[in-house]
C-alpha positions as CSV (number, residue, x, y, z in Angstrom):
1,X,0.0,0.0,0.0
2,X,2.8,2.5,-0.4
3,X,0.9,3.0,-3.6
4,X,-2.6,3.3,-3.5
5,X,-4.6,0.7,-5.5
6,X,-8.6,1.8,-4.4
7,X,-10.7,4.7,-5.1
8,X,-10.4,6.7,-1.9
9,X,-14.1,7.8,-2.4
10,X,-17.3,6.0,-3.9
11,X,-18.7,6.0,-7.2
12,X,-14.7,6.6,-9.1
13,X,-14.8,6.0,-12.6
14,X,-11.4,7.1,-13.8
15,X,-8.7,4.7,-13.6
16,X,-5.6,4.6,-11.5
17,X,-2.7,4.7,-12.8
18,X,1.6,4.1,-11.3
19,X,4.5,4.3,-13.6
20,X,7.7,3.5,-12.1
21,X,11.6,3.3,-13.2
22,X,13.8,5.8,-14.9
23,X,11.7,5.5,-18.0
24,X,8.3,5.1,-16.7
25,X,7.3,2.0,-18.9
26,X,6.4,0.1,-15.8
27,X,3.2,0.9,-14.4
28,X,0.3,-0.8,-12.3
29,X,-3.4,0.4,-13.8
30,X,-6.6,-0.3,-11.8
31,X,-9.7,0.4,-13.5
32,X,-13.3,-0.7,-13.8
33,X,-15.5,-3.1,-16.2
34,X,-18.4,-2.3,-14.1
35,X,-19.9,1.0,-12.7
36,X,-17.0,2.0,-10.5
37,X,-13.4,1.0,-9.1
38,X,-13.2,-0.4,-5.7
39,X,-13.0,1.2,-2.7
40,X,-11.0,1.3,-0.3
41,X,-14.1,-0.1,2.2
42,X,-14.3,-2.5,-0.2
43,X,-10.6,-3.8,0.6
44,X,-11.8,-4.3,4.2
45,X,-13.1,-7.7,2.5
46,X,-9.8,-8.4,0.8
47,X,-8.3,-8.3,4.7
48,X,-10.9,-11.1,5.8
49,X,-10.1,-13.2,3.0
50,X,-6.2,-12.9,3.4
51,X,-7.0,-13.6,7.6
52,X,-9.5,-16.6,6.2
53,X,-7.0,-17.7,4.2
54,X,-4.1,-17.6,6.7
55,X,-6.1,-19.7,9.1
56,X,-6.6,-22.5,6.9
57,X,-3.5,-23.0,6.3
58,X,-2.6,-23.2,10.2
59,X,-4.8,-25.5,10.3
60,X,-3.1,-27.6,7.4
61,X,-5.9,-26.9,4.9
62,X,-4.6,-26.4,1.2
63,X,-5.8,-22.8,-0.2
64,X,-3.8,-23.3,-3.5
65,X,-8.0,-23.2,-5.3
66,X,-8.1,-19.7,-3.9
67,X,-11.8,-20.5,-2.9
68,X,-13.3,-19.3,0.0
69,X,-17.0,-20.2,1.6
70,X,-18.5,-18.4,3.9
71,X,-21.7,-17.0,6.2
72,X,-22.6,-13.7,5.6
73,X,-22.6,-13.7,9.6
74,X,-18.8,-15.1,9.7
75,X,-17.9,-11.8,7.7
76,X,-20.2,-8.9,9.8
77,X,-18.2,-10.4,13.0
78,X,-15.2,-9.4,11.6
79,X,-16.0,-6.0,9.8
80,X,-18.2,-4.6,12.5
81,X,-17.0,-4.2,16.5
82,X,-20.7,-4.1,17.5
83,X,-21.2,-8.0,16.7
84,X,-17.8,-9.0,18.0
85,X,-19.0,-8.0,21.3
86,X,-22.3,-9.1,21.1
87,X,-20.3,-12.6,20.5
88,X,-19.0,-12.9,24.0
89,X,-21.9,-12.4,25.1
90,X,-24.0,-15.1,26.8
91,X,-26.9,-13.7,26.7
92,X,-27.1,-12.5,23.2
93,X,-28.5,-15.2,21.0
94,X,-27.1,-16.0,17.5
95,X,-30.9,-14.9,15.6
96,X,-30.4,-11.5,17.9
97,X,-26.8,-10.8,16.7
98,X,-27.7,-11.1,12.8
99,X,-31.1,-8.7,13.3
100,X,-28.1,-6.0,13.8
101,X,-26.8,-6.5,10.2
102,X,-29.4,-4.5,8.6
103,X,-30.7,-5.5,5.2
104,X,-28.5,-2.7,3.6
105,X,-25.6,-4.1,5.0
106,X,-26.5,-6.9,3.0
107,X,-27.0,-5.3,-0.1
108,X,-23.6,-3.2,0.7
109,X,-21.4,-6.5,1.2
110,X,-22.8,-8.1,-2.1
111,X,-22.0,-5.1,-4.2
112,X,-18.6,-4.5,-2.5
113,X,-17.9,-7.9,-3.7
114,X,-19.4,-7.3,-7.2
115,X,-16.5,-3.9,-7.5
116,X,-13.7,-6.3,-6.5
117,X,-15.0,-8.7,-9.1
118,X,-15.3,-5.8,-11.9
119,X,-12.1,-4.0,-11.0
120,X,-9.2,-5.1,-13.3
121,X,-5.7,-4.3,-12.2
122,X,-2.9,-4.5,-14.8
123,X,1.1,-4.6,-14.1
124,X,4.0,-5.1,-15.7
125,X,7.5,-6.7,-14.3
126,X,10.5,-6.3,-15.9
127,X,13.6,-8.7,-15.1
128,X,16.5,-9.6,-16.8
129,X,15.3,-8.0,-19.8
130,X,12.4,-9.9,-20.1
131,X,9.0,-8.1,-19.3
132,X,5.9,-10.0,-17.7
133,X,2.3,-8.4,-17.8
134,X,0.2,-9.7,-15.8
135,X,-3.6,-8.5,-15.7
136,X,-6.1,-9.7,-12.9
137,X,-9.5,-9.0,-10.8
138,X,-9.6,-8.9,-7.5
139,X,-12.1,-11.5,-6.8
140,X,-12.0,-14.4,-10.2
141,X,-15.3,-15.9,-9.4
142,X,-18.5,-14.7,-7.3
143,X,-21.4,-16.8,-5.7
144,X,-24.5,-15.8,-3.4
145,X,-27.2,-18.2,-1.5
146,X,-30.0,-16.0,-0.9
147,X,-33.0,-16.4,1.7
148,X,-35.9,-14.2,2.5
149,X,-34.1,-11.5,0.0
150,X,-31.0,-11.7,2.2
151,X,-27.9,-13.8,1.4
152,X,-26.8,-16.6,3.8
153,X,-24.2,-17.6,2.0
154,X,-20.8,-16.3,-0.6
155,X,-18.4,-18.3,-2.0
156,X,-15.6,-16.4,-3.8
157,X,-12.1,-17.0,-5.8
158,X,-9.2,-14.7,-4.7
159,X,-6.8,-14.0,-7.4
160,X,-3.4,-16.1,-7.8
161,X,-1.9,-12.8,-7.7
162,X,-3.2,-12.3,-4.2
163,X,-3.0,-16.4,-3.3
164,X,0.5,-16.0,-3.8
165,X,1.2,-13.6,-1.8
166,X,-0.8,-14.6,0.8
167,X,1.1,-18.1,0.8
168,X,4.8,-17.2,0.2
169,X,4.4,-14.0,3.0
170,X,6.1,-16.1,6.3
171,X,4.8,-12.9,8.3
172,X,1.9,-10.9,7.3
173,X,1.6,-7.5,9.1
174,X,-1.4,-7.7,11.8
175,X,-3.4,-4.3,12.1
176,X,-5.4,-2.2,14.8
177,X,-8.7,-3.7,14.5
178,X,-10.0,-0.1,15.2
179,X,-8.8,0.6,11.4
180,X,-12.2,-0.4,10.5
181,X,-13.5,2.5,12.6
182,X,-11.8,5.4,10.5
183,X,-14.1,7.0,8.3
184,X,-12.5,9.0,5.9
185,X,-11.0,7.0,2.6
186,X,-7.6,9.6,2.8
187,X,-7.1,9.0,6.4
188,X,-7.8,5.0,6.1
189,X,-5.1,4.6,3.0
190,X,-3.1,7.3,5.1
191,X,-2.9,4.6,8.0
192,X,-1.9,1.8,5.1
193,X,0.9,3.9,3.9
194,X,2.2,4.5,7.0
195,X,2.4,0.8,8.2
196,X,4.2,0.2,4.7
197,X,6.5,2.8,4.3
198,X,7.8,3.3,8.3
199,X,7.8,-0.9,8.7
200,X,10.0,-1.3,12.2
201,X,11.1,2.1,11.5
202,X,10.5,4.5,14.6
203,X,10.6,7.1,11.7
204,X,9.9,7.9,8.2
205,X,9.6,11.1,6.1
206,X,8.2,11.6,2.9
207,X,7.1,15.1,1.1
208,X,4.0,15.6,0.1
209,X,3.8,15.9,-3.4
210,X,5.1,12.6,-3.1
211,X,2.3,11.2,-1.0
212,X,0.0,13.1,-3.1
213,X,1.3,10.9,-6.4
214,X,0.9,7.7,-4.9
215,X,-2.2,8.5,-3.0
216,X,-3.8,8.4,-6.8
217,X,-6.4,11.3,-5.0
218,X,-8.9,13.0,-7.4
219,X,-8.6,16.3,-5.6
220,X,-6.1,18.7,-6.7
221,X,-2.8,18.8,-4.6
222,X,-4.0,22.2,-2.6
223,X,-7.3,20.3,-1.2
224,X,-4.8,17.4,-0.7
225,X,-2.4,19.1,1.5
226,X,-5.7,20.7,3.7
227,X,-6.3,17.2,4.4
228,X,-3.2,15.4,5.4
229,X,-2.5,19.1,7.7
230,X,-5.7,18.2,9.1
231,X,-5.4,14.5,9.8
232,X,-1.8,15.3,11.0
233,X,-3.7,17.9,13.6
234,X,-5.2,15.3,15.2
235,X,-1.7,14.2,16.1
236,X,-2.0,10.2,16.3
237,X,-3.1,8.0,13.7
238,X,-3.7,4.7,15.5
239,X,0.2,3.1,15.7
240,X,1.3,6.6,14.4
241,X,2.4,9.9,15.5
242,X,2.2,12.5,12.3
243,X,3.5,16.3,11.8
244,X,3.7,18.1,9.0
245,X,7.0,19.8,8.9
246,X,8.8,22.5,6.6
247,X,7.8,25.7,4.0
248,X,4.9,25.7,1.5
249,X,6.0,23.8,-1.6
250,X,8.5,21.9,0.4
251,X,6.7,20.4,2.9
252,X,7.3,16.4,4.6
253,X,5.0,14.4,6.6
254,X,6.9,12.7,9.4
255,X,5.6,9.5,10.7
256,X,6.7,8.3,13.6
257,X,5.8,5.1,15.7
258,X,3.4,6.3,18.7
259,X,4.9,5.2,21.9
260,X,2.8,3.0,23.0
261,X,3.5,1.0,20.0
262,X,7.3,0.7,20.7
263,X,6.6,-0.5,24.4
264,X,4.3,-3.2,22.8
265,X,6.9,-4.1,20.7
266,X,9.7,-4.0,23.1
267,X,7.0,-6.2,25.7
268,X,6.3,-8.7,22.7
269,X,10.2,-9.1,21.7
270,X,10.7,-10.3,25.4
271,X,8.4,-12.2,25.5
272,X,9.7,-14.4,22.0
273,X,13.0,-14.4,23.6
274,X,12.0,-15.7,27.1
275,X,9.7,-18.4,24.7
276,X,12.6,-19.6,22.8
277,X,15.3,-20.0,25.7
278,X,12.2,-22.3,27.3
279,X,11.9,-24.1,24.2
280,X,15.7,-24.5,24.4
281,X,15.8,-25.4,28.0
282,X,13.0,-28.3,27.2
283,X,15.0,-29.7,23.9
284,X,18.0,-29.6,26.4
285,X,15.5,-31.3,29.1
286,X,14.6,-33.5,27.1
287,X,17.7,-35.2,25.0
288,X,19.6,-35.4,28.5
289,X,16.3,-37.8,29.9
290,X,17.1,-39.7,26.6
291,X,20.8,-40.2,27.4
292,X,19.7,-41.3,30.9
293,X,17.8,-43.8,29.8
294,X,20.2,-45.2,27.1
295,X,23.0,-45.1,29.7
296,X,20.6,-47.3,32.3
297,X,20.1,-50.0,29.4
């Protein structure tokens, strides 16, 4: 996501478009067969099929179809906070919890899912001298089981492009499930770009015309620049501090990790060490029982 591949509003028509390298003949394109390009909302379902996906294979299932079946239910658990909660709930039954998807939630998943189906994306890899272009959608195949004008049940097809990754990635980067809570389509790709361009970084700068080309934003750069100022304001974007920095026409956004993030990481990196000298100590534990025993027969 250091480039942006969604529409960061509803309804976009015109396509998106990269070009990278000294001579700008590479390039990724996104754009739609359908009425408009995804969103980025509509990536929120590309997250739960990457975490769907992940799962099965902990559990030694084999993803290499790319299919994915699913309850409408199994997804609104995951997009919206309200039903997580209602989950741990004892007292909350299972009919109660689906009444709060309303019926245009419904309608709004299904045609989320019908964008990442109609939105083509188009790249081209050069390597070696050889050049591979390589032109998907987002979802391959679509399917709905509908009951009492509400569907029950989706089965969809990821693309290979996004199998792959999902299958050769050893680590994929967890986020904040209050992501899904930030309403503005700037501010939510903002938060993307962040976790991709700072990675274990505690800082990263970038200027803002730069941000503003690989944002792929419909507004003109002055609107642009309002917005990031006023995001930055707000001075903490989940994991990340941000300040705008610098004169007009030379002006860098500086991300830096928020602090409570660093102790969490500092907490978490203990706690793998302490984890692997136990594992240690018990391989140890364990091949000197062994030698006991072979040295008593």
């Amino acid at each position: 996501m250091s480039h942006n591949w969604f529409s960061l509003k509803k309804g976009r028509t015109k396509s998106i478009e990269h070009y990278f390298g000294k001579d700008k003949t590479q390039f990724v394109k996104v754009y739609t067969a359908g009425s408009s390009v995804a969103t980025i909302w509509d990536n929120d379902f590309l997250l739960f099929c990457i975490t769907q996906l992940r799962r099965k294979m902990e559990q030694g299932e084999n993803v290499k179809n790319g299919r994915l079946a699913f309850s409408v239910y199994d997804y609104f658990t995951f997009r919206y906070r309200q039903l997580r909660d209602m989950r741990h709930k004892k007292s909350v039954t299972y009919d109660k919890a689906l009444n709060v998807a309303s019926g245009q939630r419904y309608k709004d998943l299904w045609n989320c899912i019908e964008r990442l189906h109609e939105t083509h994306v188009k790249t081209n890899i050069r390597a070696n001298g050889v050049t591979y272009t390589h032109s998907f959608v987002w979802l391959s195949e679509i399917k709905k089981i509908e009951q009492g004008g509400k569907a029950i049940g989706i089965e969809v097809q990821v693309a290979d492009w996004l199998l792959n990754r999902v299958v050769e990635e050893k680590q994929l980067l967890t986020f904040d499930e209050t992501y899904f809570d930030i309403k503005g389509g700037l501010e939510r790709w903002l938060f993307l770009f962040c976790r991709k361009a700072c990675g274990f970084q505690a800082e990263w700068r970038e200027s803002l015309q730069s941000i503003y080309r690989k944002s792929a934003s419909t507004a003109d750069f002055r609107k642009f620049r309002v917005e990031i100022k006023k995001i930055a304001a707000k001075g903490q974007l989940l994991d990340y501090e941000l300040e705008v920095v610098g004169s007009r026409g030379e002006e860098m956004l500086v991300v830096r990790r928020a602090k409570h993030y660093l102790l969490n990481t500092e907490k978490r990196s203990r706690a793998k060490a302490a984890d692997a000298i136990k594992e240690a100590k018990d391989i140890l534990r364990k091949t000197a029982d062994v030698q006991d025993v072979e040295e008593t027969h």
